[in-house]
C-alpha positions as CSV (number, residue, x, y, z in Angstrom):
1,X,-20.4,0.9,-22.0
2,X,-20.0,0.3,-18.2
3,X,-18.0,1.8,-16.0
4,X,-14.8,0.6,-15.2
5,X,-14.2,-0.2,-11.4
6,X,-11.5,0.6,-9.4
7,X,-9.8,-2.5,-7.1
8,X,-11.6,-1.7,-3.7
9,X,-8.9,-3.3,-2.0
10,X,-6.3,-1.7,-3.5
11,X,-7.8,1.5,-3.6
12,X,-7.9,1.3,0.5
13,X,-4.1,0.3,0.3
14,X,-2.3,2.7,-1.7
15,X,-2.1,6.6,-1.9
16,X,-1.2,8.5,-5.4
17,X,1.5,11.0,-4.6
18,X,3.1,12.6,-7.5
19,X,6.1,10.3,-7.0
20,X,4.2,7.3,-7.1
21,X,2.1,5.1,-4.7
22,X,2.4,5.0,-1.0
23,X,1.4,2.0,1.5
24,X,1.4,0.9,5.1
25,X,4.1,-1.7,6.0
26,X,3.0,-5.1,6.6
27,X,3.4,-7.2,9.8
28,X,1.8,-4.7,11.8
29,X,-1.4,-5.2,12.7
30,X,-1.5,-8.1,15.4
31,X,0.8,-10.6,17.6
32,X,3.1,-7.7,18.4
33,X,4.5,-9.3,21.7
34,X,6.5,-11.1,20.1
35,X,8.0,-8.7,18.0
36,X,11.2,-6.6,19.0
37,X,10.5,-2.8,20.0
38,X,12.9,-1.8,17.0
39,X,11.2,-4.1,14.1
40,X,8.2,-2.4,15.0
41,X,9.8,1.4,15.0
42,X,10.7,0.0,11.9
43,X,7.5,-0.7,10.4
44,X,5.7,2.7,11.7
45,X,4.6,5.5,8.8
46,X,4.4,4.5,5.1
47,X,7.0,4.0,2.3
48,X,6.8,4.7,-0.9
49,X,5.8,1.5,-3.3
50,X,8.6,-0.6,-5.3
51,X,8.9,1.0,-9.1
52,X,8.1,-3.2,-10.1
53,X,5.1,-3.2,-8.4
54,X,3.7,0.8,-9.5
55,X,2.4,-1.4,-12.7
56,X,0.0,-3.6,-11.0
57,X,-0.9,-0.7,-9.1
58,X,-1.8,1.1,-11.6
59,X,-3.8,-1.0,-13.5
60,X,-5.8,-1.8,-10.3
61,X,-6.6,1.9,-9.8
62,X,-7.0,3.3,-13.4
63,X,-10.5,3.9,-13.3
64,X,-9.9,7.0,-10.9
């Protein structure tokens, strides 16, 4: 039987923390000129993922 493989993108995306996932906000990587100074304060640090989303996350990462 093969191993099962994790998601490599996903697996560079999201963090297990014993509360659930966490991620980087999108919309902040390029073509920040034309973004206000306080959306992108905004989108700084890392938020904890969406309890409808922990599922797909999950199954993307269960061979860890």
């Amino acid at each position: 039987m093969p191993k099962a493989k994790v998601h490599s993108g996903a697996a560079k995306r999201f963090k297990k923390t014993a509360s659930g996932y966490k991620h980087k906000h999108a919309y902040k990587s390029h073509i920040l000129t034309k973004m206000t100074t306080k959306r992108k304060r905004q989108l700084r640090g890392t938020s904890t993922l969406n309890a409808a989303d922990e599922r797909a996350v999950d199954r993307m990462l269960r061979a860890n």
